[in-house]
VEXDREN-2710 file (C-alpha; in Angstrom, 1 decimal):
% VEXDREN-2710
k/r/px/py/pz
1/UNK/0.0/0.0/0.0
2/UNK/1.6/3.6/-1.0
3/UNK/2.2/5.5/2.1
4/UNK/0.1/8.4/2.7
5/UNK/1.0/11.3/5.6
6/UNK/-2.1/12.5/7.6
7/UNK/-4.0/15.2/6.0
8/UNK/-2.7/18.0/8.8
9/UNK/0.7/16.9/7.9
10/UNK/-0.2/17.9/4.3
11/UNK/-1.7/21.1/5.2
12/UNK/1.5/22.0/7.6
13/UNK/3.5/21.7/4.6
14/UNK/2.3/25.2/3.6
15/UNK/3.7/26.7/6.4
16/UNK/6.9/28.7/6.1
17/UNK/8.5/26.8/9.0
18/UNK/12.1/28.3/8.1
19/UNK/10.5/31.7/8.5
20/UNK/8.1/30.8/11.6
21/UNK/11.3/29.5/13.0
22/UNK/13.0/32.7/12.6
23/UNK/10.5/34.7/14.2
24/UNK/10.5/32.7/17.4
25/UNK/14.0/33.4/17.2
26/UNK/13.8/37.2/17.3
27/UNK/11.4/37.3/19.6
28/UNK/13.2/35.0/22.0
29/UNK/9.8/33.1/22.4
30/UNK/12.0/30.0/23.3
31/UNK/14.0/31.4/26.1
32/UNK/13.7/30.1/28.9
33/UNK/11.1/27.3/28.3
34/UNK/11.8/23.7/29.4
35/UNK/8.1/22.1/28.0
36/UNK/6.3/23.5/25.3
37/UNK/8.2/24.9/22.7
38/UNK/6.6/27.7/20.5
39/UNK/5.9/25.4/17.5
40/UNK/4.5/22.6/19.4
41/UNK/2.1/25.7/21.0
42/UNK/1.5/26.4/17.9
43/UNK/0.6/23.1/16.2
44/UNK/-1.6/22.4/19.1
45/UNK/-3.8/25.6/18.2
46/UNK/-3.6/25.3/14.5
47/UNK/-5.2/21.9/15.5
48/UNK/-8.1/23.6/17.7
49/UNK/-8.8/25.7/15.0
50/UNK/-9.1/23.0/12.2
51/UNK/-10.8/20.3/14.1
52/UNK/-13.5/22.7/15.5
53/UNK/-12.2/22.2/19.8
54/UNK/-14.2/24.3/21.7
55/UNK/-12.2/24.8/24.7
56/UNK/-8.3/23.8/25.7
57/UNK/-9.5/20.9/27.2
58/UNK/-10.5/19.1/23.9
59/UNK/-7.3/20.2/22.3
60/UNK/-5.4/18.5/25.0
61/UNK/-7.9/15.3/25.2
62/UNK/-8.1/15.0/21.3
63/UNK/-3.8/15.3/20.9
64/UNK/-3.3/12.8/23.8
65/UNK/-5.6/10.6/21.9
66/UNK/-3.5/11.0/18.5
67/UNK/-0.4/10.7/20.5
68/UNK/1.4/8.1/17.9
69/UNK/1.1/10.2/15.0
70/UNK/2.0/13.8/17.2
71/UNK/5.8/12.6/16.7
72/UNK/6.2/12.6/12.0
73/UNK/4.3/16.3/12.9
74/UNK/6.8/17.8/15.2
75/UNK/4.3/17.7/17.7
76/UNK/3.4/16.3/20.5
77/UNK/0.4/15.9/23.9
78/UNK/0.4/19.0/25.9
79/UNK/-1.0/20.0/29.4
80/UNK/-3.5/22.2/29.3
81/UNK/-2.1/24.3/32.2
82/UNK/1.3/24.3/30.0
83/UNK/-0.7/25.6/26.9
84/UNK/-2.6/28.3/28.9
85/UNK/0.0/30.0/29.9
86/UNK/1.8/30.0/27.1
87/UNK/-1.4/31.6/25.1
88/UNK/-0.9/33.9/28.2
89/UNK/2.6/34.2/28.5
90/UNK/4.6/33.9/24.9
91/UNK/4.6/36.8/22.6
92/UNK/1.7/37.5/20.6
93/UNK/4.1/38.5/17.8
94/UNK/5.5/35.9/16.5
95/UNK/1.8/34.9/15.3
96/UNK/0.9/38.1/14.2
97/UNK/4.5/38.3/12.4
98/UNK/3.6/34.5/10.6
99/UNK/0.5/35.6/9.5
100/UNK/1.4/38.5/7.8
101/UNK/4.4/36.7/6.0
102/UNK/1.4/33.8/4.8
103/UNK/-0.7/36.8/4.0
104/UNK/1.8/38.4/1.4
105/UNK/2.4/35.0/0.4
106/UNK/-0.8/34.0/-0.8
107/UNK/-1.1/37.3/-2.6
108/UNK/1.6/36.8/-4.0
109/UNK/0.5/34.3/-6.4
110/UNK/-2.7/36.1/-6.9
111/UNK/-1.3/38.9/-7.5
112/UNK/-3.1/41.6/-10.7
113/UNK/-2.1/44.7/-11.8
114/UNK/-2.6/47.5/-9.2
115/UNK/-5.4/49.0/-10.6
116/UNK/-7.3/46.3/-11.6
117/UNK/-7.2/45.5/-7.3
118/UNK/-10.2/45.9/-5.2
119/UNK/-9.7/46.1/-1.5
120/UNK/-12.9/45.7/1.4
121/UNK/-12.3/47.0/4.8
122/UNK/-14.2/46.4/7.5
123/UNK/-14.1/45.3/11.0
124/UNK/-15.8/42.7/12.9
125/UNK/-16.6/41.9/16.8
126/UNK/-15.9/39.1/18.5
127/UNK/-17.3/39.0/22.3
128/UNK/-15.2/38.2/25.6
129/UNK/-16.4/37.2/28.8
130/UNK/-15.7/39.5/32.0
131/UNK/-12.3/38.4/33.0
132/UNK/-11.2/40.3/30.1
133/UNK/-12.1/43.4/31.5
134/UNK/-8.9/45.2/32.0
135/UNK/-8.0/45.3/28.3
136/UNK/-11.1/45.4/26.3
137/UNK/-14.2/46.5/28.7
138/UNK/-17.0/48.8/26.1
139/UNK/-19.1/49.6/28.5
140/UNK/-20.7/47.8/31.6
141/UNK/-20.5/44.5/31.7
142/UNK/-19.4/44.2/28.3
143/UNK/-16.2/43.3/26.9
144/UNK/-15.3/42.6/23.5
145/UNK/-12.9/42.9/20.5
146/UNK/-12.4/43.8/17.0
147/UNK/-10.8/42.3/14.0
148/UNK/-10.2/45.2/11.4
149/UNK/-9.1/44.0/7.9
150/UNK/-8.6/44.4/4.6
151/UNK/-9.5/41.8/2.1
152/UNK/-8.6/41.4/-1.5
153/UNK/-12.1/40.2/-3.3
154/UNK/-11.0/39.0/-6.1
155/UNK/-8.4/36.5/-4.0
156/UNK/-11.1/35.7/-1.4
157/UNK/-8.7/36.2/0.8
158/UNK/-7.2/39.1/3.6
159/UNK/-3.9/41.0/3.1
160/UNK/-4.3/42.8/6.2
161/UNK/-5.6/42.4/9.9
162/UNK/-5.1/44.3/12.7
163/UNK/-6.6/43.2/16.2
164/UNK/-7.8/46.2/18.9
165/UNK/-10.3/46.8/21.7
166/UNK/-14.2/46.7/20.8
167/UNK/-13.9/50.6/22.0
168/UNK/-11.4/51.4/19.2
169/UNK/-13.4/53.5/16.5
170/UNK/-12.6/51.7/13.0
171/UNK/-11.2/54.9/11.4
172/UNK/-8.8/55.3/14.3
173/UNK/-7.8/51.6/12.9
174/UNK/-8.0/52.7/9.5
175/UNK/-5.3/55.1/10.3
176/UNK/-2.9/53.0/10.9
177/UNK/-3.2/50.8/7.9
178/UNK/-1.4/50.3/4.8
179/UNK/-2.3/51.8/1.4
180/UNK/-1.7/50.6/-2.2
181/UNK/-1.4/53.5/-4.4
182/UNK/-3.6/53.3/-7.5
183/UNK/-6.0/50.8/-5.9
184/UNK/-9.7/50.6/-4.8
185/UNK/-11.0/50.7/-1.6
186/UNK/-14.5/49.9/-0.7
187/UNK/-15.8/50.4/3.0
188/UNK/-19.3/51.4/4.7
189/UNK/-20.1/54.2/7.3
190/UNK/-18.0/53.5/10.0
191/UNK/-14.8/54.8/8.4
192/UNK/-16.5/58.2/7.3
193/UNK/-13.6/60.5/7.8
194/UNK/-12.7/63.1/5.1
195/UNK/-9.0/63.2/6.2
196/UNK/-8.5/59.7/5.3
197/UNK/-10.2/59.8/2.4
198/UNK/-8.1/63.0/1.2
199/UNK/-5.0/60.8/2.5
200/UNK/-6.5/57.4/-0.3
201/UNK/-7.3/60.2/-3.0
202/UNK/-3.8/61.8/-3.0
203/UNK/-2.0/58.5/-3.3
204/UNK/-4.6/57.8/-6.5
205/UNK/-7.0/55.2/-4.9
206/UNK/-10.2/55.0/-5.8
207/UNK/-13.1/55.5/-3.5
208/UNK/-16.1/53.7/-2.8
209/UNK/-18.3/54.1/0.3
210/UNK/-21.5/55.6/1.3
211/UNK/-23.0/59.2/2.0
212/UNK/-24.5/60.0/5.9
213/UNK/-28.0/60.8/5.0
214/UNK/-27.5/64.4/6.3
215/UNK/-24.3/65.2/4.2
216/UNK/-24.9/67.4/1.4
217/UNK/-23.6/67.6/-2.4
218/UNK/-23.4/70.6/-3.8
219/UNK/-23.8/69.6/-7.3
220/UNK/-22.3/71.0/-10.2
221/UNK/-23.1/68.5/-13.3
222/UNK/-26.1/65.7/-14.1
223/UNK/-25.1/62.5/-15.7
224/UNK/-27.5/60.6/-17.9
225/UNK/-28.8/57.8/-16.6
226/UNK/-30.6/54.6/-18.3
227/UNK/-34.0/55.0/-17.2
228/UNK/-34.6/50.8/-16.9
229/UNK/-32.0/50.5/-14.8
230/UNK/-32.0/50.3/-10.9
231/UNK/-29.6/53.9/-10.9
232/UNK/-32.1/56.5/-9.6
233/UNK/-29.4/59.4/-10.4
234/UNK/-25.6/60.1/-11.6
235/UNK/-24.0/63.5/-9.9
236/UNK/-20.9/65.1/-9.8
237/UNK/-20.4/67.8/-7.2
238/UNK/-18.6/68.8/-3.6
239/UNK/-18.9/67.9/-0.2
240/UNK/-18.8/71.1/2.1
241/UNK/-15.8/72.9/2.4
242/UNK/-15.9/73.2/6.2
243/UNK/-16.6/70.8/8.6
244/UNK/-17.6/71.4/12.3
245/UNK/-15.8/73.8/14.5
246/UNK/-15.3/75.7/10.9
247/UNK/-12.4/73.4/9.5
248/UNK/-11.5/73.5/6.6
249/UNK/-12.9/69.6/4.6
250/UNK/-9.1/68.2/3.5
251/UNK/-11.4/66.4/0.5
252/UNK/-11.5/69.6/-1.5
253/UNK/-11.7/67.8/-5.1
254/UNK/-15.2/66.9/-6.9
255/UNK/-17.0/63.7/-5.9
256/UNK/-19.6/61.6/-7.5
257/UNK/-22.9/60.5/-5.6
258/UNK/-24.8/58.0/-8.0
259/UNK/-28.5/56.8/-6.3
260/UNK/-29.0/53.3/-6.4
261/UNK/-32.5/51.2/-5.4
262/UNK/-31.7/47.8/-4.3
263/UNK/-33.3/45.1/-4.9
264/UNK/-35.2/45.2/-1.1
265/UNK/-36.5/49.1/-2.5
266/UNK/-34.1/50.5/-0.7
267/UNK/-32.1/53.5/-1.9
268/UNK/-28.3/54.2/-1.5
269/UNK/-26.0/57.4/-2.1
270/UNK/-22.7/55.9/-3.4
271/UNK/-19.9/58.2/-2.7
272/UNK/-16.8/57.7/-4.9
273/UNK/-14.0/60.1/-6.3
274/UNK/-13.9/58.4/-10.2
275/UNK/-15.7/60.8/-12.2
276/UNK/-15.2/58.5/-15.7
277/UNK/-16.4/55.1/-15.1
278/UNK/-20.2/54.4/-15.6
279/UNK/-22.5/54.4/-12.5
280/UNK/-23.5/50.4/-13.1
281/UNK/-19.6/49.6/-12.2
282/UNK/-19.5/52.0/-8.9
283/UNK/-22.7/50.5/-7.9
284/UNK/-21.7/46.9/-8.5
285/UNK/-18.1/47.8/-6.3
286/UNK/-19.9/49.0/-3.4
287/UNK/-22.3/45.5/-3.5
288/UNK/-19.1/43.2/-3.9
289/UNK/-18.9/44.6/0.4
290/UNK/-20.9/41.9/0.6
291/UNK/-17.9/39.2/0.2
292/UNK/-16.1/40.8/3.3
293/UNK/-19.1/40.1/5.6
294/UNK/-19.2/36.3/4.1
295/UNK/-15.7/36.3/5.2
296/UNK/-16.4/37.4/9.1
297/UNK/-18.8/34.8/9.1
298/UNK/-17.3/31.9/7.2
299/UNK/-14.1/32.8/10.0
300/UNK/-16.5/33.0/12.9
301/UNK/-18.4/30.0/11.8
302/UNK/-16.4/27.4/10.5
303/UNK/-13.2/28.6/12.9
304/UNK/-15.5/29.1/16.0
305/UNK/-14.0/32.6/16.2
306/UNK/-16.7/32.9/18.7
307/UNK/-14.8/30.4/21.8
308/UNK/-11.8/32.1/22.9
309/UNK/-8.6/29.6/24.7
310/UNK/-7.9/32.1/26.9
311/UNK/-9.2/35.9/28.4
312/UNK/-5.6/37.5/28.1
313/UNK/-5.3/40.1/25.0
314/UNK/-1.9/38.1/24.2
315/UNK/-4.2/35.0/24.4
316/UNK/-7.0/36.7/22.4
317/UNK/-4.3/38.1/19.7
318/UNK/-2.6/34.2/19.5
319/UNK/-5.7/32.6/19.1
320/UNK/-7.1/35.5/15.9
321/UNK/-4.0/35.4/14.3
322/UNK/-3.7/31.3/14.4
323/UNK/-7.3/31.3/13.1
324/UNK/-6.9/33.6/9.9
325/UNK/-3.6/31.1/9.5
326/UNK/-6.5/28.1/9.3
327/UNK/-7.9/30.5/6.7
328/UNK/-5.3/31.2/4.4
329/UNK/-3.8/27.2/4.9
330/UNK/-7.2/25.7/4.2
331/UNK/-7.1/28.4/0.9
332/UNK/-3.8/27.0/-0.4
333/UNK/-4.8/23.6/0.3
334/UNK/-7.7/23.9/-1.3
335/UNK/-5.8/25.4/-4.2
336/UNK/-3.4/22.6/-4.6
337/UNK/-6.5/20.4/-5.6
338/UNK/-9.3/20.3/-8.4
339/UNK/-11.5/17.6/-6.7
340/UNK/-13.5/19.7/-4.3
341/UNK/-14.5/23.5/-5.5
342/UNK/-16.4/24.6/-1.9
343/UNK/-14.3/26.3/0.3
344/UNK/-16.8/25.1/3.2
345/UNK/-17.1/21.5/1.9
346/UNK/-13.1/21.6/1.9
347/UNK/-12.7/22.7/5.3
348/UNK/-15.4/20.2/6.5
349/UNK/-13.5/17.4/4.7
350/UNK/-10.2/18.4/6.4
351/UNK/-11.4/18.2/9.6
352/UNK/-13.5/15.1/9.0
353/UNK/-9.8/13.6/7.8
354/UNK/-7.3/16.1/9.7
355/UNK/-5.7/12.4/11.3
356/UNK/-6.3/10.1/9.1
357/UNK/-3.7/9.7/6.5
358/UNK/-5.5/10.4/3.0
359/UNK/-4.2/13.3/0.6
360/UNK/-5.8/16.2/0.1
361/UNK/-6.0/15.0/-3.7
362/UNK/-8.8/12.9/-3.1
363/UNK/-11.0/13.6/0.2
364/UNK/-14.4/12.8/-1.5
365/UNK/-12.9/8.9/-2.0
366/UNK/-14.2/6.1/0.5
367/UNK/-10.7/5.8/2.6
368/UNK/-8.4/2.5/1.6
369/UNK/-9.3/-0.9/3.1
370/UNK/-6.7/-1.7/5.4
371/UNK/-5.8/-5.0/4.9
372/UNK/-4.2/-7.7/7.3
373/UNK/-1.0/-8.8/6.1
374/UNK/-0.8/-12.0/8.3
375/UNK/-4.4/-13.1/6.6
376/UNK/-2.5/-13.0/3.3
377/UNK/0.4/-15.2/4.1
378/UNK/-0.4/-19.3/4.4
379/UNK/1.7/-21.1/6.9
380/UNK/3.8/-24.0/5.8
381/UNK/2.9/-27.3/7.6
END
């Protein structure tokens, strides 16, 4: 029978150990630590996250369990007081670091021309209990944190993600993020801030977001529009010139609002700063948003995002940054084969299989008979 390695083995093989390796490295991560060396830590969440564990306790049980074939994975069992307070204890960094190595990886090979690119940003929540109170309290009895990012649509994939306190305000995040001149950027309300959008239209990006219902346009041309179609009105014009206190509005060049009805009745002012292309492609950018809230949820879903390992914000940080890892691993996985097109059947499949040994080429296949060699030999008499 041809050997086979277990399916997480396979799916490990996309990580940049050599790089991983030297992050633990520079961070010292290692120092000082007799039992549970970074990468074993790490292996033991990238498990949690792929086999669906709810707590530290079924990562612990479910590893012991798989002891024998912890060893070909550089693994091996862990204690679950050992793990916590190493989610608690070892720098968040070098997880933040490896995803954002993986991230430029996989974009790598995706990779189109600048301005053919279209970036979402957005930010989601994820909820903490009460012991996590003295880093990310909102208000009374309510703690919480956000996941702001940036995600390349056409890639189904993020290039960017930043983690902060729930009380964080998403344009303070957006701040603080990087820009690609010449590209497109699509958000929503929450990052409604004219200096950042003067800061994306000097660098030549192009904008697409929405109008607050009480910002006005003072208009200074009418586009045609195709009467059939589900564009109420095409307008070119500028947004105040001061904003409160008197300040002067840093987004001093002309802007384009273009009305759209959706397909619910309701109607939308699109903001954007490209005067030239037609209204139907500024509408359909701000409705590709959509894939970015897909994207929360798929991660929240299929990753439980939602069960946190630990109430530390270096345990909180580990435990984001190792699930947008199982993201990006299960997207290059996936890419490596042809037999199964659905991201979510994929990642259902792997952790059906993440143990057994099978190869990623052919999860939909019944699994090999395992046959007893004694039964095949005859004994001489």
């Amino acid at each position: 029978m041809p050997h086979h390695n277990t399916v997480f083995r396979e799916v490990l093989k996309l990580v940049p150990w050599h790089r991983f390796e030297a992050l633990v490295e520079g961070h010292d991560a290692d120092a000082r630590v007799r039992r549970l060396p970074t990468k074993v830590q790490f292996l033991a969440l990238l498990y949690g996250q792929l086999s669906g564990a709810a707590g530290l306790r079924e990562i612990v049980t479910a590893l012991s369990s798989h002891e024998a074939r912890l060893y070909h994975l550089g693994a091996a069992p862990v204690r679950r007081s050992t793990l916590s307070d190493a989610n608690a204890n070892r720098p968040f960094t070098v997880f933040t670091g490896l995803l954002e190595l993986m991230m430029k990886q996989a974009h790598r090979g995706l990779r189109r021309k600048v301005a053919e690119a279209v970036y979402l940003i957005d930010a989601t929540s994820v909820r903490l209990n009460r012991y996590s109170a003295d880093w990310a309290q909102f208000s009374a009895g309510v703690c919480g944190a956000k996941v702001h990012v940036i995600y390349d649509a056409d890639a189904d994939q993020p290039i960017y993600a930043a983690v902060t306190a729930a009380n964080v305000n998403d344009i303070t995040a957006a701040h603080q993020m990087p820009v690609e001149p010449g590209a497109t950027y699509v958000f929503d309300l929450g990052y409604y801030d004219y200096l950042w959008w003067a800061a994306l239209d000097a660098a030549g990006c192009r904008i697409v977001t929405r109008f607050k219902s009480n910002t006005p346009l003072d208009v200074i041309e009418e586009l045609a529009v195709v009467p059939t179609s589900n564009i109420l009105s095409d307008r070119i014009g500028f947004l105040p010139a001061r904003q409160a206190k008197s300040r002067r509005n840093p987004m001093q060049d002309a802007v384009r609002e273009v009305r759209v009805r959706t397909d619910t009745g309701k109607v939308l002012r699109i903001l954007s700063n490209d005067l030239d292309a037609p209204a139907e492609e500024i509408a359909e950018l701000y409705r590709r948003r959509w894939a970015i809230e897909l994207f929360f949820r798929w991660v929240k879903q299929t990753l439980k995002i939602t069960r946190f390992v630990g109430i530390s914000e270096n345990a909180v940080r580990i435990q984001i940054a190792v699930a947008l890892i199982a993201f990006l691993l299960l997207r290059l996985a996936q890419a490596a084969q042809k037999a199964v097109r659905s991201p979510l059947v994929f990642a259902r499949l792997v952790r059906a299989n993440l143990l057994h040994r099978r190869s990623i080429h052919n999860l939909l296949d019944p699994p090999p008979l395992l046959q007893d060699q004694q039964q095949t030999s005859l004994p001489l008499c």
